[in-house]
N, C-alpha and C positions, 0 to 999 in steps of 0.2 A: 532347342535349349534356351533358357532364360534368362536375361543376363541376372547378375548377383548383383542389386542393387548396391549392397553395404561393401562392395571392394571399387566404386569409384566416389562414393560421398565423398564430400570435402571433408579438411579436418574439423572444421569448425561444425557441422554439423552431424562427426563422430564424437563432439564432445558436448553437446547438445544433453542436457536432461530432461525428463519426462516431469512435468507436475505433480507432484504426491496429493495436489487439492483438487487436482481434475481428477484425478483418478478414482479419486478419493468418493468425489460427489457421483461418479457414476454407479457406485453402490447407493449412496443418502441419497436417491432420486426417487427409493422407493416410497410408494405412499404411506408404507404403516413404519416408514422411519421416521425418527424425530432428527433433523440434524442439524448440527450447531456448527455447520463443518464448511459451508462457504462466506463470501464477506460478502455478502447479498444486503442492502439497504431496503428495509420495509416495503414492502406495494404501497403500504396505506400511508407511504411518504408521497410517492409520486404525485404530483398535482397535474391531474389527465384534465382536468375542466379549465384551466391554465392553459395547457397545451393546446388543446381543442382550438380556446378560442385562439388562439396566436400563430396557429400553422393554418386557419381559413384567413385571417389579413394576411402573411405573408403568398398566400397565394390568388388574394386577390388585388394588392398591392405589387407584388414584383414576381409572380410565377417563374417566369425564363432565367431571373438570377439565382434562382434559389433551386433550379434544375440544372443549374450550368457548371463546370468547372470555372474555379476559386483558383486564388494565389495560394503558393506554397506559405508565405507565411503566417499566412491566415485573412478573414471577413474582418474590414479594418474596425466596423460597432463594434463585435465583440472584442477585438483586443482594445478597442477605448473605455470597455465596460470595465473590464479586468484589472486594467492600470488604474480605473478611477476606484477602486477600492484597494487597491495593493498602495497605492499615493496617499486614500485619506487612514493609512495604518503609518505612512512616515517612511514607505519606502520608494526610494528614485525606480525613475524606469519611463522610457516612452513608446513607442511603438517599435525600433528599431533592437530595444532590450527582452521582445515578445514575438515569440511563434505558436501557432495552435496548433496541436497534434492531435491524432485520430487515440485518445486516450495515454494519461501519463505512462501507461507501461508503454509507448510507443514514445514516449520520450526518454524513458532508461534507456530504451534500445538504440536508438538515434545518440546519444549522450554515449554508449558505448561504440558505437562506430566510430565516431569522431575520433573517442582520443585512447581505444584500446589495444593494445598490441598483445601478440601471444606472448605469455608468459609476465603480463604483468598485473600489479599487487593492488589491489582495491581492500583499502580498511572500512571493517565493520560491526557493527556489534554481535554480539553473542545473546541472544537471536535478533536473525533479519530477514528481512522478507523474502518470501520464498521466491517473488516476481524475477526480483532486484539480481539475486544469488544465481537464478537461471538464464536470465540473459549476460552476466559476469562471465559463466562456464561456458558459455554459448560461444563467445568471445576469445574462449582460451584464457581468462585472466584469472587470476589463485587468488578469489575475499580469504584476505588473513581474518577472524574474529577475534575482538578484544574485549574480555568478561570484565565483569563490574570489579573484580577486585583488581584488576592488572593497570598501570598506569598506562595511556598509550602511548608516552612521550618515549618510552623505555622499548615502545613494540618497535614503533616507527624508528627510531637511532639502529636499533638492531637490524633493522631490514636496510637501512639507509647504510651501514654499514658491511652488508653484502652485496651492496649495488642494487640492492631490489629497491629503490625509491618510491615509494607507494604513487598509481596516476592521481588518485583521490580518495577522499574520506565520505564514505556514504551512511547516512542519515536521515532516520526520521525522528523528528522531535516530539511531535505530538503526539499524543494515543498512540505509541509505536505499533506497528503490526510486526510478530503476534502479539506482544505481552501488555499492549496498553499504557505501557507507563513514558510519560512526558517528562524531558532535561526541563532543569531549572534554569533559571539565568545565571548562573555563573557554572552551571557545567556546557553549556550553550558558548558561553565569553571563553572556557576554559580551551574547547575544541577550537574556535576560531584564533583563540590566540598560538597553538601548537600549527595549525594551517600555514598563518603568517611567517610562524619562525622556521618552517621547515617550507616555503614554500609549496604549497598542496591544495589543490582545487576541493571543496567541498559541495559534495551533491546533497542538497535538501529537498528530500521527497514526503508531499507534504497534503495529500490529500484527505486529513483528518480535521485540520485545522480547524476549519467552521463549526463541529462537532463538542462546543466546548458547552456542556451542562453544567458544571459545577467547578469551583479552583478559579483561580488567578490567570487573566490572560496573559500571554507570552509573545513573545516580538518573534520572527521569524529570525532566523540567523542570518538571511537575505539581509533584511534591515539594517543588519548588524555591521555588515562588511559584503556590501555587493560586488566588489572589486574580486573575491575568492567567494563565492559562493553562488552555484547555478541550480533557484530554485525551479519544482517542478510542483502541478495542480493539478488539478480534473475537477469535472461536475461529478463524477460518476458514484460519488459517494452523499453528494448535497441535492441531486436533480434529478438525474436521470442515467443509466449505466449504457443506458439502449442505445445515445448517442455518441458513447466515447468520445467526449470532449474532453484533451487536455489542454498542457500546455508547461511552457519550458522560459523563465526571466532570469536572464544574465547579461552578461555584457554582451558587447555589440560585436564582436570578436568572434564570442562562443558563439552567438545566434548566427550567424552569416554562415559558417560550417554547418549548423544542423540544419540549414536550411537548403545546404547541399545533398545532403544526408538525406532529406526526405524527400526531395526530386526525383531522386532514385528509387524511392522507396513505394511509396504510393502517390505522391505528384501532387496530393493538397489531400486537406480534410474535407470531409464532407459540407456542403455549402449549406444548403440543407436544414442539417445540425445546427451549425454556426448561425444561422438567423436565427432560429427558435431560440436559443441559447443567449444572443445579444439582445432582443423582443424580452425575453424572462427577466433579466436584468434590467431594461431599462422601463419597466412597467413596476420594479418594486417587489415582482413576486417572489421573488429569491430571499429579500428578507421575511415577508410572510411566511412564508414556506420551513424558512431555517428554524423558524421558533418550532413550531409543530416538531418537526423532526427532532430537535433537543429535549423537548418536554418527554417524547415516547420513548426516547432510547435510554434517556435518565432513568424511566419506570424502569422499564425494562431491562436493566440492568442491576437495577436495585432489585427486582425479583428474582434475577439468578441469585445474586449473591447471597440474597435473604433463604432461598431455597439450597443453596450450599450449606448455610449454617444450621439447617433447620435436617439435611440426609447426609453430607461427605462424612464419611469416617474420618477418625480420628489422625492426624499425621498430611492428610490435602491441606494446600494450602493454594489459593488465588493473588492475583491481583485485584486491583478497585481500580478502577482508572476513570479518569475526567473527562472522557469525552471517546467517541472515535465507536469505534463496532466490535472489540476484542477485547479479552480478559483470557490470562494464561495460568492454568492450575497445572498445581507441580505437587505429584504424587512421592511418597519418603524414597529416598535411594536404594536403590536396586529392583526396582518396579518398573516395567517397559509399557509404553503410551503402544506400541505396536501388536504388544501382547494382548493389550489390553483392547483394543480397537475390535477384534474378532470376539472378543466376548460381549462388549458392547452392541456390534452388530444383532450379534441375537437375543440382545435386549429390546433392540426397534431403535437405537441412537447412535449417532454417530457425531465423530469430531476430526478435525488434525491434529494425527501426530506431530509433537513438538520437536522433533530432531530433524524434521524437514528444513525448518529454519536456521539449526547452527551450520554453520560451514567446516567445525572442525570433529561432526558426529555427535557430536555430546546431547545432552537435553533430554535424554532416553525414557525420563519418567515424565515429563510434562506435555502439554498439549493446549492448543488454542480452540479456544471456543468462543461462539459469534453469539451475540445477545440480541441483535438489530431483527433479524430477520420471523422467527418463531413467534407465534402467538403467544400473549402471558399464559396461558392452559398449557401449552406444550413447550414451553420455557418448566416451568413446574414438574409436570411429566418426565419432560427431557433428564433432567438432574435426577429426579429419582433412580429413573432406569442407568443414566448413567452410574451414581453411587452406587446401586446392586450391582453393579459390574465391577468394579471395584473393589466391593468387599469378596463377591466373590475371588478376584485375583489375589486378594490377602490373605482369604482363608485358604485356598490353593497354595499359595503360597508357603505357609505356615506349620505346614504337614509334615 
């Protein structure tokens, strides 16, 4: 007989969620799919001839270091690489306020270790990242969601006043994933200042940032009040995904716990990585590189939308967003992005369902679609067949 695995699991990974966007992409894997359904960054970003030449120096320069195990807190170039552009933006931080993770969602998850207990309250928007939401549940911790019309100062007193004292406020500023859209500086001032008065650590997850094509640049909220706020980065959106470089700047406090945290965990990031990554930076190629990348996804994003206004039926409506790999369309109410996904499919496109993202179910008619990835031909394409799918659900509808 066989044991029954699911009657000794721990609890925490009986409360464990499956990814709606893995799953998701194991259908959009097919070839005569068009999908707009993972946050995949261009091939024709990567700079391979970059790489090429800077992993033959580092292996005829320092081979054995660069095959060896690494400190847990990271290859001490690239964290001086990291702080020297985090420093010339006006934010403190030295090597002791810095650790490098094997990718930022491995710094949510270390970030949850430290300071999660079961049953407690992580504030978040209405919608938030599906990463962020799965390692929260994984943890046993309840993301309350706070929608754009609700004050949060009025969520948090109310939870504050059932004992539920929220552990943190989780946040991305920039290009939020799904929906694209970036806080301004005084909704940015307005959450730090609520943080302060309610004492409340704020997680800034921020791997969009450098993604800025068009609009007004913006101070991290790090900048803003490092003392409450524990930012987090990655290459994996600006470099390279392959290497799962992140990284995690806050106090020296918080850093010394997650650096327990990942002892445990996997015992250092890849060394490996970390050179090519410090070698990329300190040769310049990161800024080359960054411009290319903004110029294409600018296009490329200006042709969804141009191709929205040109097929969506009447009553769709999108975001525009300034930067970052996402734009969230939101079909009229009582229209299901799930229902709609199976018709889609047999269109040849596919997306994420946008209800993956709220934590209180809601969002049922909207959906996140990726502009970075698809060729401008199949950006075009994509939209069409998406739209026929849609009127199709309308006209169904309708009947």
């Amino acid at each position: 007989m066989s044991i029954d695995v699911k009657s000794i699991l721990s609890d925490n990974a009986l409360n464990m969620r499956r990814s709606a966007i893995r799953d998701l992409l194991s259908v959009a894997v097919r070839p005569e799919i068009i999908s707009f359904a993972g946050g995949f960054p261009n091939p024709d970003s990567f700079p391979v001839d970059d790489v090429k030449e800077i992993v033959q120096e580092i292996m005829e320069e320092s081979p054995t270091v660069a095959l060896q195990y690494g400190t847990t807190e990271g290859y001490a170039p690239l964290k001086r690489e990291i702080l020297k552009r985090y420093n010339a933006e006006g934010m403190p931080g030295d090597m002791d306020n810095l650790i490098i993770t094997t990718s930022s969602q491995q710094a949510i998850d270390l970030i949850c270790r430290v300071f999660i207990n079961p049953g407690d309250v992580v504030i978040c928007g209405l919608p938030s990242y599906l990463g962020a939401l799965q390692a929260f549940y994984s943890y046993r911790a309840e993301p309350i969601g706070v929608k754009d019309e609700e004050d949060p100062e009025v969520v948090i007193e109310k939870l504050i006043a059932e004992g539920r004292k929220p552990k943190f406020i989780y946040a991305i500023p920039d290009f939020q994933n799904p929906s694209g859209v970036t806080m301004g500086i005084k909704e940015r001032q307005a959450i730090l200042d609520l943080a302060k008065k309610y004492d409340i650590f704020i997680l800034e997850d921020s791997p969009y940032k450098e993604i800025r094509f068009e609009g007004e640049h913006m101070p991290t909220m790090y900048s803003m009040d490092p003392e409450r706020v524990i930012l987090l980065g990655t290459f994996s959106k600006t470099f390279a995904p392959g290497f799962r470089l992140g990284w995690i700047l806050g106090r020296k406090d918080v850093i010394e716990r997650v650096v327990v945290a990942k002892q445990s965990s996997d015992l250092c990031t890849p060394v490996f990585c970390q050179m090519i990554g410090a070698k990329y930076l300190e040769k310049n190629y990161f800024e080359k590189n960054i411009v290319h990348v903004k110029e294409m996804y600018k296009r490329k994003k200006e042709l969804m939308i141009h191709a929205f206004e040109q097929f969506m039926p009447e009553g769709v409506t999108w975001t525009n967003p300034e930067g970052g790999l996402f734009l969230f369309l939101k079909m009229p109410e009582g229209y299901c992005s799930r229902e709609l996904f199976d018709l889609a499919i047999q269109e040849n496109v596919a997306f994420v369902t946008g209800d993956s993202f709220f934590c209180d179910g809601s969002g049922k008619n909207t959906m996140r679609l990726n502009f970075s990835f698809a060729s401008d031909e199949k950006i075009v394409e994509g939209v069409k067949r998406l739209a026929l799918a849609i009127r199709k659900m309308m006209d169904e509808k309708s009947k």
